[in-house]
C-alpha positions as CSV (number, residue, x, y, z in Angstrom):
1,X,2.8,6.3,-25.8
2,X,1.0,5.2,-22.7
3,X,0.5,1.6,-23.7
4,X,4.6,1.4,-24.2
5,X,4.7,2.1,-20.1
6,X,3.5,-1.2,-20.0
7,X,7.1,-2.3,-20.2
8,X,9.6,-1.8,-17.7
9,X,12.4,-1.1,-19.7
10,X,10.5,1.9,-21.2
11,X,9.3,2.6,-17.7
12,X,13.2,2.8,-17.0
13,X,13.9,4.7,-20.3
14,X,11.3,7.5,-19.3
15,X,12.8,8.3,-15.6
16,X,16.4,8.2,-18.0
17,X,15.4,11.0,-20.0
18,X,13.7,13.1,-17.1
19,X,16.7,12.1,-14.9
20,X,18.9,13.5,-17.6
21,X,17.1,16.3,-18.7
22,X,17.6,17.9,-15.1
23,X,21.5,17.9,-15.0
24,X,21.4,18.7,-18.8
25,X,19.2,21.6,-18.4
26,X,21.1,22.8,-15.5
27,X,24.9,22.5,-16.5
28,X,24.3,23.1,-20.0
29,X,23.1,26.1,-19.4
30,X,26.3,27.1,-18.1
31,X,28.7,25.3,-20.9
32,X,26.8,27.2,-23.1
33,X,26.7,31.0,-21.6
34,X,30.2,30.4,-20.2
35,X,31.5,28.9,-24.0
36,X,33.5,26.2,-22.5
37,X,32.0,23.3,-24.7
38,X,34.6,22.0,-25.9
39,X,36.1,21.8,-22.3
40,X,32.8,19.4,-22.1
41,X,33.7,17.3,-25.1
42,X,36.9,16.3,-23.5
43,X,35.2,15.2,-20.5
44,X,32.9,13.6,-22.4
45,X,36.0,11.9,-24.6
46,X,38.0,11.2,-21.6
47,X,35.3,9.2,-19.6
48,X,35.7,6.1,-21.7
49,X,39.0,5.3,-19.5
50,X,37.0,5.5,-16.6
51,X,34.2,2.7,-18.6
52,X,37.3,0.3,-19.9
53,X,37.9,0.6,-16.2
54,X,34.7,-0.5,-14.9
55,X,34.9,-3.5,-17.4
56,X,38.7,-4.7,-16.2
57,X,37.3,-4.1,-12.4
58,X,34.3,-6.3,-13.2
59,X,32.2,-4.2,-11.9
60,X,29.2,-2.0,-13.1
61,X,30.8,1.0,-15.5
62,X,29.1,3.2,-14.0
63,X,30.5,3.2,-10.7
64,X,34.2,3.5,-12.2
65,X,33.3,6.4,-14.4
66,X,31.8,8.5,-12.0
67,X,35.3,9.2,-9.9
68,X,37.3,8.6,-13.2
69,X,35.4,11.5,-15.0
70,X,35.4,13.6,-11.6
71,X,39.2,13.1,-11.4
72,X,39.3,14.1,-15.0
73,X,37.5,16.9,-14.7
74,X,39.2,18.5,-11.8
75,X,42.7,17.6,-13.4
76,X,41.9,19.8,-16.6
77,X,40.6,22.1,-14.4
78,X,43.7,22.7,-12.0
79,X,45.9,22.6,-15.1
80,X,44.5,24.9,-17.6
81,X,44.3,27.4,-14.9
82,X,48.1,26.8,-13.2
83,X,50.0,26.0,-16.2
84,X,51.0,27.5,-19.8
85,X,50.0,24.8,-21.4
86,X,47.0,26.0,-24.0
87,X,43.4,25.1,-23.1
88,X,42.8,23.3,-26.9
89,X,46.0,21.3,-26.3
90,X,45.3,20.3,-22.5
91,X,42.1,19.3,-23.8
92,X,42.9,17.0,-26.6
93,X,45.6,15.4,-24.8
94,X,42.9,14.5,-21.9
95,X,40.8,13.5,-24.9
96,X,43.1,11.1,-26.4
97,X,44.7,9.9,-23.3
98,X,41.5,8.8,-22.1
99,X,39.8,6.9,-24.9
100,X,43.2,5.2,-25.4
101,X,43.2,4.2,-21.7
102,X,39.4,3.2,-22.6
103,X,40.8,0.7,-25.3
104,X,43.6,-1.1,-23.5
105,X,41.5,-1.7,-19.9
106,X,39.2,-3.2,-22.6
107,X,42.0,-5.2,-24.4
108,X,43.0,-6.5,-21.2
109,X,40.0,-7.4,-20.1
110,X,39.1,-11.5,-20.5
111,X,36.0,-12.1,-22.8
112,X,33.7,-10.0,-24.7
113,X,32.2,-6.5,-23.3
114,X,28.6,-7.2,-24.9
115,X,27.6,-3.2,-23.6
116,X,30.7,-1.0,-24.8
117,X,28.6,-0.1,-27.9
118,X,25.9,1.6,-25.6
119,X,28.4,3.5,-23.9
120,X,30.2,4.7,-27.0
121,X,26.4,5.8,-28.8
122,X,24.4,5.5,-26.3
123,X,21.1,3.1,-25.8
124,X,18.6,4.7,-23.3
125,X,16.3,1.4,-23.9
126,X,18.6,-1.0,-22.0
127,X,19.2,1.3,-18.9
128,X,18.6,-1.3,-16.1
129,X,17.0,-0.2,-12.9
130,X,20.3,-0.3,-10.5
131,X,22.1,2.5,-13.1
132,X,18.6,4.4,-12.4
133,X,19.6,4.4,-8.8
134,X,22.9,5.8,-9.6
135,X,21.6,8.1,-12.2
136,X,19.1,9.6,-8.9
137,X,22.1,10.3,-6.7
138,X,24.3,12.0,-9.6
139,X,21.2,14.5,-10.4
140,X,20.6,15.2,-6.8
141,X,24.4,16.3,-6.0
142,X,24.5,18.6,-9.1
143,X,20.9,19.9,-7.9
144,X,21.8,20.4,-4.5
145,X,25.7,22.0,-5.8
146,X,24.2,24.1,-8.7
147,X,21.5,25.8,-5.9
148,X,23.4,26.3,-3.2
149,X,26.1,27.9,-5.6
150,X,23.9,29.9,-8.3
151,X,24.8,33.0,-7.1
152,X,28.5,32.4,-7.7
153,X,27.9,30.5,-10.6
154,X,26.0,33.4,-12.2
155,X,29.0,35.6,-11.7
156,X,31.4,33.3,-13.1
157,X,29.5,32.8,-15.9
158,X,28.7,36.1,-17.1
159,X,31.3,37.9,-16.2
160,X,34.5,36.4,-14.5
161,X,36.7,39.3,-13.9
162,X,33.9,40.8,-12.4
163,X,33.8,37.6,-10.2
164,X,37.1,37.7,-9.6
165,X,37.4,41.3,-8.2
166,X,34.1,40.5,-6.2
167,X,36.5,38.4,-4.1
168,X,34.7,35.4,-5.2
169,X,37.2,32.5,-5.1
170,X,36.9,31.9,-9.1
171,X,39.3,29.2,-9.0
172,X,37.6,27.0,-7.1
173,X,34.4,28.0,-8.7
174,X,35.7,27.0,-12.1
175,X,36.9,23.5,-10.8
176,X,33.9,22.7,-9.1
177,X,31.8,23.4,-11.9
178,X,33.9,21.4,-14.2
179,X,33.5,18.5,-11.8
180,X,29.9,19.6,-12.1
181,X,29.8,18.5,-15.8
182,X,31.9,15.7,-15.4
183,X,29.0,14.2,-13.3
184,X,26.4,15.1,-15.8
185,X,28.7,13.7,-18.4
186,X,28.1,10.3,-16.3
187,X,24.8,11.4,-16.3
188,X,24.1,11.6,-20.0
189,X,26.4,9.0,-21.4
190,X,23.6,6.5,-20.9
191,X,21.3,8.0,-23.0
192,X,23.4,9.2,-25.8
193,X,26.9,7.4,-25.5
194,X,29.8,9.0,-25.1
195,X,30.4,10.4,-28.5
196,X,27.1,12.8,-28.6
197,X,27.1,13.5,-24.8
198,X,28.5,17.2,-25.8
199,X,25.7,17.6,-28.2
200,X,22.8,16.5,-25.7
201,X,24.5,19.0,-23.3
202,X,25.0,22.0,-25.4
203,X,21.5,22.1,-28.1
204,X,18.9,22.3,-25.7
205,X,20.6,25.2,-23.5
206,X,21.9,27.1,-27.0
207,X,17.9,26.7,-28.2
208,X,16.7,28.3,-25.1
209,X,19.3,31.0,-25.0
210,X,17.4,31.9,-28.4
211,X,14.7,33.2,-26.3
212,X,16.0,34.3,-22.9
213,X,18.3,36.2,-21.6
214,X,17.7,35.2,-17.8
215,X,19.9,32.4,-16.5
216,X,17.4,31.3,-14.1
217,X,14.4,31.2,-17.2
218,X,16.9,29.4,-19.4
219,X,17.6,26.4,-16.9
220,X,14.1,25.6,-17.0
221,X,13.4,26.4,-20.9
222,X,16.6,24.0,-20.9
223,X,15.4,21.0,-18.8
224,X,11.8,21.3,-20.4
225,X,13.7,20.6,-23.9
226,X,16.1,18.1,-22.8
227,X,13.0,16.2,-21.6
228,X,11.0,16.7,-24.4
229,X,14.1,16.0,-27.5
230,X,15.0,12.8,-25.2
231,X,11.1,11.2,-25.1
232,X,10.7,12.1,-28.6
233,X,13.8,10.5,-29.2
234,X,13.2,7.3,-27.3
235,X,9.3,6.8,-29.1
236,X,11.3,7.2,-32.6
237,X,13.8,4.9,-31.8
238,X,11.3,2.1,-30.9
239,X,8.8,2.8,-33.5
240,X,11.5,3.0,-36.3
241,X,14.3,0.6,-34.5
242,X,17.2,3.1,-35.0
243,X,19.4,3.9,-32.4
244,X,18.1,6.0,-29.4
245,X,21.3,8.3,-29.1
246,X,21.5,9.3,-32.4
247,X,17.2,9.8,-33.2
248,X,17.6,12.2,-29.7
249,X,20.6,14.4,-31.3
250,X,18.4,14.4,-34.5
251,X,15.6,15.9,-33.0
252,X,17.4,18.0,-30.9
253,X,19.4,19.3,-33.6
254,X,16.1,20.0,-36.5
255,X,14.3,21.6,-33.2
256,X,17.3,24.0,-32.7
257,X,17.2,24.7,-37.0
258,X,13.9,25.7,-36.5
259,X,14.2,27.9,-33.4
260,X,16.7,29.8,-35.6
261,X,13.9,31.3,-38.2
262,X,11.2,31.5,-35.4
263,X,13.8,33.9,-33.4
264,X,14.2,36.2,-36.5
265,X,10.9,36.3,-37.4
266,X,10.2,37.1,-33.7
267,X,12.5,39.8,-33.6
268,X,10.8,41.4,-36.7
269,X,7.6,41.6,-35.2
């Protein structure tokens, strides 16, 4: 491992996957006590309009995505809490909606768009150093939001009625944490693309949830296995020359298989 630092891309690929595994850690932790993942997959889904945007701008995805997804986010948000409308079908219209905008900014974009295929699966290997930049200031916004709000978060989280007849202002709550994942969304779809962001956000929270019970004990048990899942999946992927989204899901996923029997034989005993 330590003579692959020699490189600067894996340099790059390293602060990725600890860059990552902070907002995955932290947010995740909430998609997965507060069930909303599939809220989180249509995020995830709807983003792609904001990267076929960056790509008809002509300017770095990233920086069209991050207000595209935010906008996104808070939309679904103010909607599936204002209208009738169910949550499943707000959701998979935002999904759909947004890959197809994806597709035609694409279509109408002159040339080729030689990086869409990271996006869409993710390639934490080619992560150049100014998306690092913009990777630092999306983690320290979530940070800064997720501890200066943890106590309402908690609430909202566990119990929202309970929230709610606290006084708390649980709309607002709810929207800001969506916008919340809409950011790590951003965060993540460099390392795993697009299509397995949900599963990067939800396996290592649901693994450590296994364990603990304490919200404060799972975000850390969280960002420990984000980080360790995403390193293990970057040295697989360049040892083996698969894909670095996919070999990360793969680990994460056996890792969770096995915390399954380990929790039931610990419960025996």
């Amino acid at each position: 491992m330590i003579d692959l630092l020699q490189y600067e891309f894996m340099r790059n690929a390293l602060m990725t996957a600890l860059l990552a595994s902070v907002a995955c850690g932290i947010v995740g932790t909430y998609v997965v006590v507060k069930r909303i993942v599939f809220i989180s997959g249509g995020i995830a889904h709807t983003a792609f309009g904001g990267v076929g945007l960056g790509y008809y701008l002509g300017i770095n995805p990233l920086w069209a995505v991050t207000p595209f997804t935010l906008a996104a986010s808070i939309l679904i948000g103010v909607i599936s809490q204002k209208s009738k409308i169910a949550e499943d079908t707000l959701i998979g219209i935002f999904w759909s909606v947004g890959m197809a905008l994806g597709v035609i900014f694409i279509g109408l974009t002159p040339g080729y768009a030689p990086d869409l295929f990271s996006y869409l699966f993710g390639n934490i290997l080619t992560v150049p150093m100014g998306d690092l930049y913009i990777l630092i200031l999306l983690d320290a916004v979530i940070v800064a939001v997720a501890l200066l709000f943890y106590r309402e978060f908690q609430a909202l989280a566990f119990d929202q009625e309970y929230a709610e007849a606290s006084g708390l202002p649980v709309f607002w709550l709810n929207i800001l944490l969506l916008a919340l994942i809409g950011l790590t969304v951003v965060v993540l779809i460099r390392i795993v693309g697009i299509i397995l962001v949900i599963a990067l956000l939800t396996i290592p929270a649901a693994t450590s949830r296994l364990f603990v019970d304490d919200l404060k004990k799972m975000m850390l048990i969280s960002i420990i296995l984000a980080g360790v899942f995403t390193i293990l999946g970057l040295v697989f992927s360049y040892y083996f020359n698969v894909a670095s989204g996919a070999a990360i899901i793969i680990i994460s996923g056996m890792a969770y298989l096995l915390a399954m029997p380990i929790k039931k034989y610990a419960r025996r005993n």
